[in-house]
SEVEXMI-641684 format. One record per residue: x, y, z of N, C-alpha, C, CB in turn. Coordinates in nm, 2 decimals. Glycine has a CB too. Layout:
<rs>
<r <X,Y,Z>,<X,Y,Z>,<X,Y,Z>,<X,Y,Z>>
...
</rs>
This chain:
<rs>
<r <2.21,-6.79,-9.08>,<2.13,-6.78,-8.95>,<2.02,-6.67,-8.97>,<2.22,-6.75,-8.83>>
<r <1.89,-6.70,-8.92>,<1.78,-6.61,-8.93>,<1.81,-6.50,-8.83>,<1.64,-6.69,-8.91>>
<r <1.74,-6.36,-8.83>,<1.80,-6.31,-8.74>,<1.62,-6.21,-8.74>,<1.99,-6.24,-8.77>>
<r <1.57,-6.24,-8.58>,<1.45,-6.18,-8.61>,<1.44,-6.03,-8.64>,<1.36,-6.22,-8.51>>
<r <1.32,-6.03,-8.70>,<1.29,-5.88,-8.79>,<1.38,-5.80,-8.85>,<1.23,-5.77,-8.72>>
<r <1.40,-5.91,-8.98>,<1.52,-5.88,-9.06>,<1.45,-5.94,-9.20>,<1.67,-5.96,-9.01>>
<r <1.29,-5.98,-9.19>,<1.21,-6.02,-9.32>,<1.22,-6.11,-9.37>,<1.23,-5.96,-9.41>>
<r <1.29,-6.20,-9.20>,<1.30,-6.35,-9.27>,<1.16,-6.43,-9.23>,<1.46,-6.45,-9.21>>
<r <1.04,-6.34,-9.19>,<0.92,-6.38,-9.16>,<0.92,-6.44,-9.01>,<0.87,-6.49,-9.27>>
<r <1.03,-6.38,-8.90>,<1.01,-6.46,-8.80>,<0.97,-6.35,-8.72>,<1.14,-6.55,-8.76>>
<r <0.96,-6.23,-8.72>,<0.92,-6.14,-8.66>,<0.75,-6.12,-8.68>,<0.99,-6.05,-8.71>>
<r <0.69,-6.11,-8.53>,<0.53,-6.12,-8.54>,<0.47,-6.00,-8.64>,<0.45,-6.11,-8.38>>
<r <0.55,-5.90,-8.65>,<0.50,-5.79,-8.69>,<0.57,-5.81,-8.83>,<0.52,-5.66,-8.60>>
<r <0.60,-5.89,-8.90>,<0.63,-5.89,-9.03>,<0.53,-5.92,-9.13>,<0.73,-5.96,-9.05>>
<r <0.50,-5.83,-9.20>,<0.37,-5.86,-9.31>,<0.35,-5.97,-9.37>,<0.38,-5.79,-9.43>>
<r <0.43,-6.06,-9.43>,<0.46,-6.16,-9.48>,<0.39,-6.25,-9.35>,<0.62,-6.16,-9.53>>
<r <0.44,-6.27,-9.27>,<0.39,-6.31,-9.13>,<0.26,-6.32,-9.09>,<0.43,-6.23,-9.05>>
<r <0.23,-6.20,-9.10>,<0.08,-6.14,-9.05>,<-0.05,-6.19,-9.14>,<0.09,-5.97,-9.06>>
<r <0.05,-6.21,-9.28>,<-0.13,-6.24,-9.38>,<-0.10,-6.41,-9.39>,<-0.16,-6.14,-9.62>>
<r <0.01,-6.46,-9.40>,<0.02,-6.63,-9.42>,<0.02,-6.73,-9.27>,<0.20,-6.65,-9.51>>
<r <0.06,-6.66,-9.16>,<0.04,-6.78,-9.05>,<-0.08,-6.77,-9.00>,<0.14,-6.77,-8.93>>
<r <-0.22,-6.69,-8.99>,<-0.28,-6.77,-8.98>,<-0.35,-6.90,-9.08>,<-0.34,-6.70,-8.93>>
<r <-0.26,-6.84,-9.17>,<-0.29,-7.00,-9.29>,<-0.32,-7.13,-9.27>,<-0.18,-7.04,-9.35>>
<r <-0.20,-7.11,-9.23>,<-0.09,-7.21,-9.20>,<-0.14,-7.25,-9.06>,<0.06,-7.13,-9.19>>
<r <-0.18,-7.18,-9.02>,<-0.24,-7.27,-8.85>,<-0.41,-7.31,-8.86>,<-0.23,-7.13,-8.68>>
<r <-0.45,-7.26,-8.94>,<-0.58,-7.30,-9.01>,<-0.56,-7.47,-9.08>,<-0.61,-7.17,-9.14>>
<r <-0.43,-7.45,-9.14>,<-0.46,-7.59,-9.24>,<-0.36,-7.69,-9.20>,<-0.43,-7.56,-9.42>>
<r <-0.34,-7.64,-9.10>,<-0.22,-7.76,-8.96>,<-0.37,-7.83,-8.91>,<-0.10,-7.64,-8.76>>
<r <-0.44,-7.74,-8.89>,<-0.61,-7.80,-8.76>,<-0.65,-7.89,-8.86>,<-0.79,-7.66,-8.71>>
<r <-0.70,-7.82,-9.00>,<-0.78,-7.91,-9.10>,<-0.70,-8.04,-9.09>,<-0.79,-7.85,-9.27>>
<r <-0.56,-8.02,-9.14>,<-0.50,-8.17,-9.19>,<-0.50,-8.24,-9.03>,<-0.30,-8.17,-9.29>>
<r <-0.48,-8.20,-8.93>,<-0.52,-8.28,-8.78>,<-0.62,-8.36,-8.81>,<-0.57,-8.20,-8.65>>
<r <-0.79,-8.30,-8.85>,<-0.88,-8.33,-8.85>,<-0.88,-8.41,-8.92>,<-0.95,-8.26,-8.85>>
<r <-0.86,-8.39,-9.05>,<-0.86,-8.53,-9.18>,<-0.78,-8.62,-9.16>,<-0.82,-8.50,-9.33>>
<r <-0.67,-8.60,-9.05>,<-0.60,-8.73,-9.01>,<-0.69,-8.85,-8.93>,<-0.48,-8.67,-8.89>>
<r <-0.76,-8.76,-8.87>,<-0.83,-8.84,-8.73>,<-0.93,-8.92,-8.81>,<-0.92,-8.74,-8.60>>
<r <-0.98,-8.82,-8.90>,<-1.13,-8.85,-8.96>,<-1.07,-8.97,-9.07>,<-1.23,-8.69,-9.04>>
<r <-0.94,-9.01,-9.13>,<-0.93,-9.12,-9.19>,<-0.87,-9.25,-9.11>,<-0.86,-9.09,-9.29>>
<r <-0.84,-9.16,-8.97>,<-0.83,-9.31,-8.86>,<-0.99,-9.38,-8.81>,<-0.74,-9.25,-8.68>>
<r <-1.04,-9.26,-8.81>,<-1.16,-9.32,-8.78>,<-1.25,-9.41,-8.88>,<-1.21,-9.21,-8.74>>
<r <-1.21,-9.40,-9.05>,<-1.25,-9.45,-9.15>,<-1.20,-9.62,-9.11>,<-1.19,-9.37,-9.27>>
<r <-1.06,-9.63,-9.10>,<-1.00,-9.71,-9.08>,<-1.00,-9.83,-8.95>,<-0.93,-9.66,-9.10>>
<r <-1.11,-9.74,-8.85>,<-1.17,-9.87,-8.77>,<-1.21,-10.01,-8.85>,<-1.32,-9.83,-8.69>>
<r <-1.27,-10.03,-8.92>,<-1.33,-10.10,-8.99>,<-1.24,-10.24,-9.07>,<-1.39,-10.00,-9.06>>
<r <-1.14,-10.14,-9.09>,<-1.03,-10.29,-9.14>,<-1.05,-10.24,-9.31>,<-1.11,-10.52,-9.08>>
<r <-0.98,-10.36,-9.37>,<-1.02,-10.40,-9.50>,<-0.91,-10.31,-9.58>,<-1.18,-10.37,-9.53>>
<r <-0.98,-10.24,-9.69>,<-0.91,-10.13,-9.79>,<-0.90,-10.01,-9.71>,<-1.00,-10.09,-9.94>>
<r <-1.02,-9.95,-9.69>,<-1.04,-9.84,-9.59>,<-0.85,-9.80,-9.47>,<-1.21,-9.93,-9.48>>
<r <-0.82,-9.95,-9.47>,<-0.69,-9.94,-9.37>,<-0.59,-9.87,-9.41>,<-0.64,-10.06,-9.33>>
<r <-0.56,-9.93,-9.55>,<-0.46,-9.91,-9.64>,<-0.47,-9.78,-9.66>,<-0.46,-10.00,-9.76>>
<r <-0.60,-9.74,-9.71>,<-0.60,-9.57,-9.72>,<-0.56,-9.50,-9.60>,<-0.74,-9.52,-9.75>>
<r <-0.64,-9.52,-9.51>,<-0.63,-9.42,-9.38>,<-0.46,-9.44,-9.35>,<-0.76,-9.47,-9.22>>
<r <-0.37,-9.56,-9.37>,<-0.24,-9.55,-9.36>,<-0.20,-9.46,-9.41>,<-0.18,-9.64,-9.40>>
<r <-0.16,-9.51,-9.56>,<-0.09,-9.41,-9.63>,<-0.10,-9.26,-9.65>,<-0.09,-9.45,-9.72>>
<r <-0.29,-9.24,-9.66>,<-0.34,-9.12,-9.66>,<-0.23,-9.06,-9.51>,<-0.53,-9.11,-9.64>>
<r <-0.25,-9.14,-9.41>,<-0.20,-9.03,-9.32>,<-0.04,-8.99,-9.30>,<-0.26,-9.07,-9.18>>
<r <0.02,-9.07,-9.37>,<0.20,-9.05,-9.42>,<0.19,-8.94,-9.48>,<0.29,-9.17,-9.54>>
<r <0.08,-8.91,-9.57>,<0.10,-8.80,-9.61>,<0.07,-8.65,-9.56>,<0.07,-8.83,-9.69>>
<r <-0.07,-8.69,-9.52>,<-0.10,-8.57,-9.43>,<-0.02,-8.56,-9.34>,<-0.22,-8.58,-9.36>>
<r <0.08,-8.62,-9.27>,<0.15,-8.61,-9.18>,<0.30,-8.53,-9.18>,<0.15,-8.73,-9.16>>
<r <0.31,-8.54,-9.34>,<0.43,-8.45,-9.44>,<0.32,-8.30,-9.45>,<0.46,-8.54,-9.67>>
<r <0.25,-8.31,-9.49>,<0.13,-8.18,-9.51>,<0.11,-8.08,-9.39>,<-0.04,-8.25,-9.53>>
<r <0.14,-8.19,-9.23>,<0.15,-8.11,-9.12>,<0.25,-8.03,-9.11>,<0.16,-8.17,-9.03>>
<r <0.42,-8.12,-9.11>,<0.49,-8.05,-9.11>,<0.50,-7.94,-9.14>,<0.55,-8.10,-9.13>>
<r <0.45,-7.97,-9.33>,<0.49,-7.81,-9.40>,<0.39,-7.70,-9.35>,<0.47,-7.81,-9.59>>
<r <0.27,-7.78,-9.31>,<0.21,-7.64,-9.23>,<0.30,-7.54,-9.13>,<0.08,-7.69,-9.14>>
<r <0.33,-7.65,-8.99>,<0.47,-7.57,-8.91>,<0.55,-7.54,-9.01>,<0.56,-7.66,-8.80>>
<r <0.63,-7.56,-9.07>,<0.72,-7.49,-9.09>,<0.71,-7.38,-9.18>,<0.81,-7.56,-9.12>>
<r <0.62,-7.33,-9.22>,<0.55,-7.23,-9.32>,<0.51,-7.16,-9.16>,<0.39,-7.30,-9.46>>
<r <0.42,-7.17,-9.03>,<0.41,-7.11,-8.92>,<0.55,-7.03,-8.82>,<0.35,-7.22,-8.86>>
<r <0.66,-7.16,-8.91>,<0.77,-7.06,-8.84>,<0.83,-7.02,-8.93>,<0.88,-7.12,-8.73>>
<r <0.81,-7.05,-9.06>,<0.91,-6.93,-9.14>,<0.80,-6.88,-9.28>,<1.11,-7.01,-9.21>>
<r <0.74,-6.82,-9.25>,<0.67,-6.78,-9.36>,<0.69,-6.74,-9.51>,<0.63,-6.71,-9.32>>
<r <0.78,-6.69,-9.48>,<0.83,-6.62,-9.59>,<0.96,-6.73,-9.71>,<0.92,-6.47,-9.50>>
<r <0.92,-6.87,-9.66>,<1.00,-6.96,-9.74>,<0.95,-7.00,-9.82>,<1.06,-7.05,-9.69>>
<r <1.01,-7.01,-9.96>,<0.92,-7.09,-10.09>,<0.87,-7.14,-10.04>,<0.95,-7.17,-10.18>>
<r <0.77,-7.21,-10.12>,<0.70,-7.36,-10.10>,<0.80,-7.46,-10.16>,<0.54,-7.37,-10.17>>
<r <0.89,-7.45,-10.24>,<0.99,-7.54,-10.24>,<1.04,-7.58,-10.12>,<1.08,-7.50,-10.30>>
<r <1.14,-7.49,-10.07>,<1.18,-7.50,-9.94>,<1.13,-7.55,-9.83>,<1.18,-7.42,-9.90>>
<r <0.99,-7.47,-9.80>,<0.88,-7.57,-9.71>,<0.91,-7.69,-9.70>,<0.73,-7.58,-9.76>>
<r <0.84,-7.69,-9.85>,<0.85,-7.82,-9.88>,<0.89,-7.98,-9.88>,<0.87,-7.81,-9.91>>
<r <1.03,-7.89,-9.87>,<1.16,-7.98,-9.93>,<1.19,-8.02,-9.75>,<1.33,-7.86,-10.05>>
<r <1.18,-7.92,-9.69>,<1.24,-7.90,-9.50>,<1.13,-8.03,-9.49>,<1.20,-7.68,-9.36>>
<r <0.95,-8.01,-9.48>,<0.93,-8.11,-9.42>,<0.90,-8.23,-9.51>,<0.83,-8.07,-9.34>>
<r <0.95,-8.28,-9.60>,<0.97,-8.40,-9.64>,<1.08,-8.47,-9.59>,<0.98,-8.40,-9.76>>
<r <1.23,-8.40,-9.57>,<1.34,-8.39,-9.48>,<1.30,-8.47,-9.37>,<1.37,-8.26,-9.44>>
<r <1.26,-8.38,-9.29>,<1.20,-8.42,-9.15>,<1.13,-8.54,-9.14>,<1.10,-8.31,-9.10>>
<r <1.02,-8.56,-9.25>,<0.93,-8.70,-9.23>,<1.02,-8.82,-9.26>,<0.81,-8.70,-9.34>>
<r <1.11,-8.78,-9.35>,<1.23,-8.93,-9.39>,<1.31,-8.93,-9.30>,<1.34,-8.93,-9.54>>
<r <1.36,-8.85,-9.24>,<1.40,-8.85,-9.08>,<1.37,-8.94,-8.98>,<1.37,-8.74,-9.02>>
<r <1.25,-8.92,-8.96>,<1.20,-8.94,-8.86>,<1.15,-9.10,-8.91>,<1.09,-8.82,-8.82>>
<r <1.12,-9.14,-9.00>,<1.11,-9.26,-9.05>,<1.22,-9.38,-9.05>,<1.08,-9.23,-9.17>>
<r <1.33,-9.27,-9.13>,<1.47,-9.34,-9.09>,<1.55,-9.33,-8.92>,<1.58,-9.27,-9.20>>
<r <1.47,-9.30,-8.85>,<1.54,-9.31,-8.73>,<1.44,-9.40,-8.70>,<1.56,-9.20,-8.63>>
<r <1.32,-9.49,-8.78>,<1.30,-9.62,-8.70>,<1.33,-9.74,-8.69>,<1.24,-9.64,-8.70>>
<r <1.44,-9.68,-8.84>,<1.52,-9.82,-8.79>,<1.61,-9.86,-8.63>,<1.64,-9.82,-8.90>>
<r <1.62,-9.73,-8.59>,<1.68,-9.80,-8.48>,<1.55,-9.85,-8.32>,<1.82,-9.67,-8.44>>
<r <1.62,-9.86,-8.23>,<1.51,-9.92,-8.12>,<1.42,-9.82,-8.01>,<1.61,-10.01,-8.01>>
<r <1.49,-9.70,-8.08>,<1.44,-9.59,-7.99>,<1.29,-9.58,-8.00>,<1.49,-9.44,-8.04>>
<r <1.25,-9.54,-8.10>,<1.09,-9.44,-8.17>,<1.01,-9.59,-8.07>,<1.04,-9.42,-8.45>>
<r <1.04,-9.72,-8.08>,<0.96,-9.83,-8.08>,<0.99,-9.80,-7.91>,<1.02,-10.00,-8.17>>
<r <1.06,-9.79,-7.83>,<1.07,-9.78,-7.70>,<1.00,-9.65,-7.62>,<1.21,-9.78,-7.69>>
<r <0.97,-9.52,-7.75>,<0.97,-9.46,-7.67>,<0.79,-9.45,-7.67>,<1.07,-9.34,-7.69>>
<r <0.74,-9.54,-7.82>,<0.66,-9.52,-7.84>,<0.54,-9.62,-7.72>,<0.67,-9.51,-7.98>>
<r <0.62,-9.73,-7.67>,<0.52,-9.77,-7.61>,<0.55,-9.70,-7.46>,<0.52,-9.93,-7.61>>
<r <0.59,-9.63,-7.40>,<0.54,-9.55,-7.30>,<0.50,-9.38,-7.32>,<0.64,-9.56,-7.20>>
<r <0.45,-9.38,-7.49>,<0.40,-9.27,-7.47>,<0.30,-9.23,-7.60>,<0.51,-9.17,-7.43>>
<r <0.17,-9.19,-7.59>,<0.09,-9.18,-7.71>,<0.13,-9.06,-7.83>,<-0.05,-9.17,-7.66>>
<r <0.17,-9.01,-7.71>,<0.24,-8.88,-7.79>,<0.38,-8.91,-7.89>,<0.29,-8.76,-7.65>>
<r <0.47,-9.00,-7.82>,<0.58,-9.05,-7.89>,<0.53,-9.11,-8.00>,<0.66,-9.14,-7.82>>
<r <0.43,-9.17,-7.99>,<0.36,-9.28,-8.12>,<0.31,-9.23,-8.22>,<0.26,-9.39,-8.09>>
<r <0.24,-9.11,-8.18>,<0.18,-9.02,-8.30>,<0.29,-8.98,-8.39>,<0.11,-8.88,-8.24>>
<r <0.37,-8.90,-8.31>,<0.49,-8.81,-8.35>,<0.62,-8.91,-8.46>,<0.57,-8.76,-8.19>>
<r <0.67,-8.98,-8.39>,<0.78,-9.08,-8.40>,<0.75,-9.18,-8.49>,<0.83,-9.14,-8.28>>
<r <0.62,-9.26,-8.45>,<0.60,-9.42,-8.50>,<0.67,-9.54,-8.41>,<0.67,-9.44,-8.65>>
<r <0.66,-9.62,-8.51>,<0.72,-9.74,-8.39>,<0.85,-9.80,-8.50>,<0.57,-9.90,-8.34>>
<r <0.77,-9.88,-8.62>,<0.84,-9.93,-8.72>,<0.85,-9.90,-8.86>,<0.80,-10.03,-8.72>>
<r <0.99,-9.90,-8.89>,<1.04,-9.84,-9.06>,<0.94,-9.95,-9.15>,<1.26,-9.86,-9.11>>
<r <0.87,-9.87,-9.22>,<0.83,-9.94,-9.35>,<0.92,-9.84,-9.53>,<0.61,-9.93,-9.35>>
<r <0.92,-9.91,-9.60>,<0.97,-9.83,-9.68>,<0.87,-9.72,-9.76>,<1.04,-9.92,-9.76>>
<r <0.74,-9.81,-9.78>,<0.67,-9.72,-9.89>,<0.58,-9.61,-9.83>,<0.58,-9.80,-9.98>>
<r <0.64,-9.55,-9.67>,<0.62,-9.49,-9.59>,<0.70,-9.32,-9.67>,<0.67,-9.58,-9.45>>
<r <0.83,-9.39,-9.70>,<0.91,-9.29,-9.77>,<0.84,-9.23,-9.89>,<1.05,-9.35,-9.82>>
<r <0.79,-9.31,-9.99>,<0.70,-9.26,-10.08>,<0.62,-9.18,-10.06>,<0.65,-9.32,-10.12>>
<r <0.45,-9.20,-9.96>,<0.40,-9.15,-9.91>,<0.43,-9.01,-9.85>,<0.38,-9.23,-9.87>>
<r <0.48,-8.96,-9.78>,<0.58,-8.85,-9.77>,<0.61,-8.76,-9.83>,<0.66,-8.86,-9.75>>
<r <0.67,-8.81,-9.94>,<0.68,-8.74,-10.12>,<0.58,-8.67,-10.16>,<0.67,-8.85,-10.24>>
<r <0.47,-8.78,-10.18>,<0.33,-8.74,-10.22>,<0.26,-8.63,-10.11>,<0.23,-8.89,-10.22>>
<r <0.27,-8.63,-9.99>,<0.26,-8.53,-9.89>,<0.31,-8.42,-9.93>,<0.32,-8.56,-9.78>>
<r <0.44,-8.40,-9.96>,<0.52,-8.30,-9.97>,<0.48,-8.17,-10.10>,<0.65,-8.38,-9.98>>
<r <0.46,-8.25,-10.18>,<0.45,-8.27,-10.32>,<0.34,-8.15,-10.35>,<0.41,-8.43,-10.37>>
<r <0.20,-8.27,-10.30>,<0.04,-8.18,-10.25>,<0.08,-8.05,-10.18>,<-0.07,-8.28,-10.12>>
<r <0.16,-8.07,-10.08>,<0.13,-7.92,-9.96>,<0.20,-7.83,-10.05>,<0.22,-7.92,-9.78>>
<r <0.29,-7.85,-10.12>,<0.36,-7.75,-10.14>,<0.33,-7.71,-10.28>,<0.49,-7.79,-10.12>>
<r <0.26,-7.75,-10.42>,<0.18,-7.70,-10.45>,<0.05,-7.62,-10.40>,<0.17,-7.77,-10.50>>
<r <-0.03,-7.69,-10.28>,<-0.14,-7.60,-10.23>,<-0.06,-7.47,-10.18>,<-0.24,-7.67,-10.10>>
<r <0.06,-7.45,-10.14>,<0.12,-7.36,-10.03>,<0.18,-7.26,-10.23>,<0.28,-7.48,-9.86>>
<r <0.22,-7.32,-10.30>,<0.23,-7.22,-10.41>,<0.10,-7.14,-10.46>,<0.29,-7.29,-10.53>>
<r <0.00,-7.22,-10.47>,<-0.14,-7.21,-10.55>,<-0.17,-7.07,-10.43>,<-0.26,-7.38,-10.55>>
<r <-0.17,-7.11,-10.28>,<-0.22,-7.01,-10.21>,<-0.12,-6.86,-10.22>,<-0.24,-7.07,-10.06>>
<r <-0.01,-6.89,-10.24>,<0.11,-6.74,-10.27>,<0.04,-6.66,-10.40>,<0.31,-6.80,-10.32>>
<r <0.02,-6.76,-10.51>,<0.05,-6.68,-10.65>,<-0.15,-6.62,-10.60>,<0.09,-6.82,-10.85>>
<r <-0.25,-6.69,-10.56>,<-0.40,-6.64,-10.52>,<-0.34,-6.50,-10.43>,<-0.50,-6.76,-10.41>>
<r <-0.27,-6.49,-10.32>,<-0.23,-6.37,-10.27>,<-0.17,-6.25,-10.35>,<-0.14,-6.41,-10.19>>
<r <-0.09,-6.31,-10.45>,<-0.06,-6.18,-10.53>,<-0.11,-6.15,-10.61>,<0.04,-6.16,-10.57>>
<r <-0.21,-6.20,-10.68>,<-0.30,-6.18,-10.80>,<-0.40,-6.09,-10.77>,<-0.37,-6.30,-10.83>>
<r <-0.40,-5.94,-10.87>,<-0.51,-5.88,-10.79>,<-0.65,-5.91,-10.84>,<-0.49,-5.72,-10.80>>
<r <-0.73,-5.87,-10.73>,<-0.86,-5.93,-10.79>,<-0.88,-5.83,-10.91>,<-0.99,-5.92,-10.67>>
<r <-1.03,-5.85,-10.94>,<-1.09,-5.86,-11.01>,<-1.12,-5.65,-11.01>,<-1.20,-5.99,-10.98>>
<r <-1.09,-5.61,-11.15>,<-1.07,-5.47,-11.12>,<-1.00,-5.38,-11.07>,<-1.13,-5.45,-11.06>>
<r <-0.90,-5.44,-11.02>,<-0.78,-5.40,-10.94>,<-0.70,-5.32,-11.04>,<-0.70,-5.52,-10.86>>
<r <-0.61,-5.24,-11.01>,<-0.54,-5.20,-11.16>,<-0.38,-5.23,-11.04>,<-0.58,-4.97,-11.25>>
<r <-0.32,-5.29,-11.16>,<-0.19,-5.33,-11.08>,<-0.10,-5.16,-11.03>,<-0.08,-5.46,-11.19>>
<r <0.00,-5.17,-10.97>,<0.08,-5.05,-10.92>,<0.21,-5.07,-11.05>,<0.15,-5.07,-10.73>>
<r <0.24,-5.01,-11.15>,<0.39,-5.04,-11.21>,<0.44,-4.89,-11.16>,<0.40,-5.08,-11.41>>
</rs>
């Protein structure tokens, strides 16, 4: 169990906290935006569809790990990682049942969130989500500790 301001990054005033969530809430908006902006590609029909689909399975894994990097900062990017790929196969595999499809037609918000219907290579896609964020979410840790240029490290 996390227990706040104990450095498990859930405390506002924890350093770790303070330099990585606005990150993390920065690149939750972006991947929103590139969600929309490949639905909007996908008016059109054709190939364009297929992309803005799958692209957005994944961006949609990419979100997660943004939240969950917003509520626990201080977790690998494995971890991240690994939690919202979890969550997306979750939420995928609960369409097999009648719910997500019920709840989704009385609500747009349910449909964003949930979906309606299990496809399988939905699970893949997700992967590939997971995969991307959590490399970008390593690449941005090891850039944080790297001193710049001139810097003399502290031993």
């Amino acid at each position: 169990m996390l227990i706040p301001g104990t450095g498990d990054g859930s405390h506002p005033r924890d350093p770790a906290a303070v330099r990585i969530r606005p990150a993390a809430a920065g690149a939750a908006v972006v991947t929103v935006g590139a969600g929309l902006g490949l639905r909007a590609v996908a008016a059109d029909g054709g190939v364009a569809d297929g992309v803005a689909k799958y692209g957005g399975d994944a961006l949609y894994t990419v979100l997660l790990l943004a939240l969950v990097v917003l509520a626990a900062p201080r977790w690998t990017p494995l971890r991240a990682a690994g939690t919202a790929l979890a969550a997306s196969w979750a939420v995928e595999l609960f369409q097999l049942s009648p719910v997500p499809a019920e709840l989704s037609r009385h609500s747009v918000a349910a449909r964003l969130v949930l979906g309606s219907t299990f496809n399988a290579p939905d699970l893949f896609w997700y992967a590939v989500g997971a995969a991307v964020g959590g490399l970008l979410h390593a690449a941005m840790g090891r850039r944080r500790r790297t001193p710049a240029a001139g810097d003399t490290p502290h031993t």
